[in-house]
N, CA and C atoms as an extended XYZ file, in Angstrom:
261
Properties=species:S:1:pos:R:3:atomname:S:1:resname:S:1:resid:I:1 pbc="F F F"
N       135.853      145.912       94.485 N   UNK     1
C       137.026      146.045       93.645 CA  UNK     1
C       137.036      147.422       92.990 C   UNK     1
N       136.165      148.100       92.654 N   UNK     2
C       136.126      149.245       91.635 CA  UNK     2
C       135.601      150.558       93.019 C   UNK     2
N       135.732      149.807       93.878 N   UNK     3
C       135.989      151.184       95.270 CA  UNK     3
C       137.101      151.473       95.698 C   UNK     3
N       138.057      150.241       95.916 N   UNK     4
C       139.654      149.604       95.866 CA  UNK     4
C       140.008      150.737       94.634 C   UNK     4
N       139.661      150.868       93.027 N   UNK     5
C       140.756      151.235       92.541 CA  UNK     5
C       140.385      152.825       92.426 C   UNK     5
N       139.178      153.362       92.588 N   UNK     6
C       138.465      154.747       92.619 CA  UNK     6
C       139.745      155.297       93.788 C   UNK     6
N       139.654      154.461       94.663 N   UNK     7
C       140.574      154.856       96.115 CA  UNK     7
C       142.037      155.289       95.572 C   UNK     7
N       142.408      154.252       95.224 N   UNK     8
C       143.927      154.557       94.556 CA  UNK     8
C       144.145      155.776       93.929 C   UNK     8
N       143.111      155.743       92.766 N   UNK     9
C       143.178      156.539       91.623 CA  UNK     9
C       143.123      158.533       91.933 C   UNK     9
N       142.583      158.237       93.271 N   UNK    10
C       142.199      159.861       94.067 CA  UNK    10
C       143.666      160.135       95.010 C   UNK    10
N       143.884      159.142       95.754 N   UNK    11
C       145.331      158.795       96.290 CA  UNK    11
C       146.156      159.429       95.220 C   UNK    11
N       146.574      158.459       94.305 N   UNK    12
C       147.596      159.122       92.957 CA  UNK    12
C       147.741      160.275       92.559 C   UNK    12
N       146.070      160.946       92.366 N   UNK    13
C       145.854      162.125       92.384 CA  UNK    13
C       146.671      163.099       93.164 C   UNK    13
N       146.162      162.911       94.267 N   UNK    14
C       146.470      164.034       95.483 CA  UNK    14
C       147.913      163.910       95.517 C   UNK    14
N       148.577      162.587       95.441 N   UNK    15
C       150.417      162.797       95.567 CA  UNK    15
C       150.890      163.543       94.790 C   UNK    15
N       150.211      163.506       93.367 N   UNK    16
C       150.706      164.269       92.505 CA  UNK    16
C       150.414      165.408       92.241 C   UNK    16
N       149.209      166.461       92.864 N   UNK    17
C       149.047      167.674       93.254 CA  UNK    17
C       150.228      168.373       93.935 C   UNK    17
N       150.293      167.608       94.904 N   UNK    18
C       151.345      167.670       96.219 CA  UNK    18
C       152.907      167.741       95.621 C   UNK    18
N       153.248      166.830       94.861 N   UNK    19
C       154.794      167.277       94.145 CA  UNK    19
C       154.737      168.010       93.115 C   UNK    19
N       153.528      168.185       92.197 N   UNK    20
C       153.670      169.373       91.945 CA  UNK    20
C       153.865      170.872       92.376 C   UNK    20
N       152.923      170.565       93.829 N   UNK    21
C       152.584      172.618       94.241 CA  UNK    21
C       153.997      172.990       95.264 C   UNK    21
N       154.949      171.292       95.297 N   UNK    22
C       155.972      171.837       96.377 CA  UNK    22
C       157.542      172.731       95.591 C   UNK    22
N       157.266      172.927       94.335 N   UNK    23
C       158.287      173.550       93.731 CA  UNK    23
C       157.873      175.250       93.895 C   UNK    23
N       155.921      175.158       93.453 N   UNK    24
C       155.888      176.783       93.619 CA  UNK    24
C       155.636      177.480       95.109 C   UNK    24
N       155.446      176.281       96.021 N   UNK    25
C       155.410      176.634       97.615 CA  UNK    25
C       157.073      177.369       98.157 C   UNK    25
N       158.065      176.722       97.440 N   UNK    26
C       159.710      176.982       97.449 CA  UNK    26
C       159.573      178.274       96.880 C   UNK    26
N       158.885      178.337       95.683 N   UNK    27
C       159.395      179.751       94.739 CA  UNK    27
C       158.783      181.189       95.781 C   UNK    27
N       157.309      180.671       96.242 N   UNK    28
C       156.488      181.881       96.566 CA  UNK    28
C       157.363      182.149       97.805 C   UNK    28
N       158.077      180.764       98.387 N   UNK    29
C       158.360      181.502      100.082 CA  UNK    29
C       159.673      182.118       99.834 C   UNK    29
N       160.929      182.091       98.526 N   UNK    30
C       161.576      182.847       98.473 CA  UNK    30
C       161.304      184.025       98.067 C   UNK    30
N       160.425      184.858       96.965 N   UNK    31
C       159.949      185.322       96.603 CA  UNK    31
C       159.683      186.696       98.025 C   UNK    31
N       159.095      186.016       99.160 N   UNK    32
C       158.070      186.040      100.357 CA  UNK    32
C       159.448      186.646      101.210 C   UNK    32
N       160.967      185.905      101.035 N   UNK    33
C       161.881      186.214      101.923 CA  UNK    33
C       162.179      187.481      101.693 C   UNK    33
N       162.361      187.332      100.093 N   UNK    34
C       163.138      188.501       99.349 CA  UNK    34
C       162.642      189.939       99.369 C   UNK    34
N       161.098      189.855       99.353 N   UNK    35
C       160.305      190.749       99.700 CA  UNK    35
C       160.676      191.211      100.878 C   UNK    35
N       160.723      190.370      101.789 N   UNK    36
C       160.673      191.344      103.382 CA  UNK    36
C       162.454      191.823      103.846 C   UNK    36
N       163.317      191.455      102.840 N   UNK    37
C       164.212      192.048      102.744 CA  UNK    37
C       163.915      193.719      101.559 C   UNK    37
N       163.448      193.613      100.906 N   UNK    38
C       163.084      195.191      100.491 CA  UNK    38
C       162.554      195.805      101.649 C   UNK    38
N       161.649      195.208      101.780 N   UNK    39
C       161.013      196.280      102.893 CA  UNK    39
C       161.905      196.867      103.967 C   UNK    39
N       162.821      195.774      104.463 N   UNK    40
C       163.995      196.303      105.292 CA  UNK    40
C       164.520      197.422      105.072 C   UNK    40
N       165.360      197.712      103.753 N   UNK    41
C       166.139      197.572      103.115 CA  UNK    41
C       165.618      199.585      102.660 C   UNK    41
N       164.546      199.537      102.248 N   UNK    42
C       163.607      200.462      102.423 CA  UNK    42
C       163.307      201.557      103.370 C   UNK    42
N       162.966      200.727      104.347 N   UNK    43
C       162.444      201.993      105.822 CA  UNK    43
C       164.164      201.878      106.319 C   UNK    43
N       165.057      200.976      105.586 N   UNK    44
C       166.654      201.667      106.487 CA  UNK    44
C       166.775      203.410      105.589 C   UNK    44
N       166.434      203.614      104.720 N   UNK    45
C       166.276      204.557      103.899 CA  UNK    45
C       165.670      205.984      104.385 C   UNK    45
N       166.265      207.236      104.062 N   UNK    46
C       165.249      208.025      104.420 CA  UNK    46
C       163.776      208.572      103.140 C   UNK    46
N       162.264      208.143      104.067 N   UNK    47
C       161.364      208.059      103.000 CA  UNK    47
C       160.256      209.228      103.659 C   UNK    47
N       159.622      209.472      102.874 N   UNK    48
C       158.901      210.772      103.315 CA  UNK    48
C       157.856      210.041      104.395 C   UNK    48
N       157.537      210.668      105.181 N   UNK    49
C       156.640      210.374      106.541 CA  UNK    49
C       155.167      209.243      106.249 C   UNK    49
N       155.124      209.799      105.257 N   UNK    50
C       153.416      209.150      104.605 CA  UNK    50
C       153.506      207.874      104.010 C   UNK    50
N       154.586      207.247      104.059 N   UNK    51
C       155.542      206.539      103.217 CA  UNK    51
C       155.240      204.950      104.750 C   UNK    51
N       156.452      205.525      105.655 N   UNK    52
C       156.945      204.904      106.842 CA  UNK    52
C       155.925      204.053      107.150 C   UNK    52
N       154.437      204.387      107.779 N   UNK    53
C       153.782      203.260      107.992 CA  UNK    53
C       153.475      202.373      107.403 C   UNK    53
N       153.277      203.062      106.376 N   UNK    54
C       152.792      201.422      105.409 CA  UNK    54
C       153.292      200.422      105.212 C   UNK    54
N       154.527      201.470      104.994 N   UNK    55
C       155.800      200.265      105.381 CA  UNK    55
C       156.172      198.934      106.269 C   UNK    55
N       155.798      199.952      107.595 N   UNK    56
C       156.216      198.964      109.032 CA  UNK    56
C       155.108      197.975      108.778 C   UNK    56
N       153.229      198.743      108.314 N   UNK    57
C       152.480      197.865      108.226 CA  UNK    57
C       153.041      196.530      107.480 C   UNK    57
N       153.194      196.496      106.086 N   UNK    58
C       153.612      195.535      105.372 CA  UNK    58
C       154.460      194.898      105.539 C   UNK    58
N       155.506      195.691      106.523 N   UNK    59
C       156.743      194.278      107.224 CA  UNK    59
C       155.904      193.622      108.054 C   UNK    59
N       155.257      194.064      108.892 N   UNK    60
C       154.420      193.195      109.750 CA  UNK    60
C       153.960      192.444      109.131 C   UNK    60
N       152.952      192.480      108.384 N   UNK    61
C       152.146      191.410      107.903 CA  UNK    61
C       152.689      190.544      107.552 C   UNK    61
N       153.987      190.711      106.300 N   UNK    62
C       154.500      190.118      105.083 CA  UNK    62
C       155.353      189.251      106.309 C   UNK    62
N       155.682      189.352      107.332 N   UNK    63
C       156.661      188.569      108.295 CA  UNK    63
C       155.700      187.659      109.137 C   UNK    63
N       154.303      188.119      109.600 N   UNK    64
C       153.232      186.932      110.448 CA  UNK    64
C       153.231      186.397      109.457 C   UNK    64
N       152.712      186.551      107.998 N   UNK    65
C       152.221      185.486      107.588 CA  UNK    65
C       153.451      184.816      107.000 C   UNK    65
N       154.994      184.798      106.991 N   UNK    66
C       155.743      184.068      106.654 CA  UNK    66
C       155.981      182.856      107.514 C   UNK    66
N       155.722      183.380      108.807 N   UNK    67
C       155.601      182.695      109.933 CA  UNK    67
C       154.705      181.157      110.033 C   UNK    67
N       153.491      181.803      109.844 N   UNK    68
C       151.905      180.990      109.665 CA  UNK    68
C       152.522      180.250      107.840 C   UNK    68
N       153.216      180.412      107.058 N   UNK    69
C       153.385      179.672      106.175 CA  UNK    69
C       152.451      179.761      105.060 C   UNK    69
N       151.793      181.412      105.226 N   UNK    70
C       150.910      181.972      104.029 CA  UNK    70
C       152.227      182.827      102.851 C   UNK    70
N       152.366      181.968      102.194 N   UNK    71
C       153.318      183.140      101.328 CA  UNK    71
C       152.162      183.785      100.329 C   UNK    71
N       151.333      183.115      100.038 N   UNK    72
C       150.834      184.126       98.707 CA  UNK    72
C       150.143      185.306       99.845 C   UNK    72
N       149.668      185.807      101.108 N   UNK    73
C       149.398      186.162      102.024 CA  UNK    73
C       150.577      187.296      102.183 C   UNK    73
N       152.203      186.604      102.327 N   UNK    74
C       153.019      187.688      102.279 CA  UNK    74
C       153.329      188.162      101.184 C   UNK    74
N       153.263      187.411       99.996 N   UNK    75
C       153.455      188.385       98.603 CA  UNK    75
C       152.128      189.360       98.498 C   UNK    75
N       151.020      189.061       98.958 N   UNK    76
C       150.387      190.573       98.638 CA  UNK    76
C       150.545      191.560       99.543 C   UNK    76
N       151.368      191.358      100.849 N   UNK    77
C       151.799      192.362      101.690 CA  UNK    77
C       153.632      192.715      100.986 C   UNK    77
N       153.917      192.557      100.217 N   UNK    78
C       154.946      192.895       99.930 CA  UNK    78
C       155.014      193.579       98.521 C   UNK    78
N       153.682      193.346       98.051 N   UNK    79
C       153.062      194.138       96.843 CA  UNK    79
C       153.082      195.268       97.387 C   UNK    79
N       152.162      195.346       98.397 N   UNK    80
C       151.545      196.741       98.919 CA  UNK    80
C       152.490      197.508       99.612 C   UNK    80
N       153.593      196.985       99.939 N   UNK    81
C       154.737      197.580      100.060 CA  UNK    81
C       155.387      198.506       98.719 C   UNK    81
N       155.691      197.413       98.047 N   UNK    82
C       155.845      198.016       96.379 CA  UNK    82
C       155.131      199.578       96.160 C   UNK    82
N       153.588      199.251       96.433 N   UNK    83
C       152.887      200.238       95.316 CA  UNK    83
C       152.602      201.527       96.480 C   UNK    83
N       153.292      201.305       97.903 N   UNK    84
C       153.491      202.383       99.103 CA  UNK    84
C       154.661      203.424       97.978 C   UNK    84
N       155.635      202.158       97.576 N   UNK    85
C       156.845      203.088       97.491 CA  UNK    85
C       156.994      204.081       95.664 C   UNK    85
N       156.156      203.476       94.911 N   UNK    86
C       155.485      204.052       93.570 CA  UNK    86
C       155.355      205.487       93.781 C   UNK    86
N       155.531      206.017       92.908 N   UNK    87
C       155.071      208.117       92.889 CA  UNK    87
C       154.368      207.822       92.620 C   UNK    87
């Protein structure tokens, strides 16, 4: 009986991890979209040469891992996009 309710009680748990983390899984993957629209948005731009790869790098990445369903993965490739485009 008290394995029965340990069971439940970890069950309950985990559902409620789960509806919690699915509001900031929504936020990070818009967040994740919006990002790889700068980056677009960006290299459509003319940017000094030293600039450009990092760029393409960080669309790349910030777009596999949107793919694979890593957003915190594409928000730090869309950081590093950011701090490419910083003086």
């Amino acid at each position: 009986m008290r394995l029965a309710s340990l069971a439940r009680a970890c069950l309950a748990l985990a559902l409620a991890s789960l509806v919690t983390a699915a509001p900031a899984l929504a936020d990070d993957k818009a967040a994740c979209l919006d990002g790889i629209a700068m980056i677009k948005a960006e290299l459509a731009k003319p940017a000094p040469e030293a600039v450009q790869p990092r760029l393409k790098k960080a669309l790349r990445v910030a777009e596999r891992e949107l793919g694979e369903g890593e957003f915190d993965e594409c928000l730090d490739a869309v950081g590093d996009a950011r701090r490419a485009l910083k003086p």
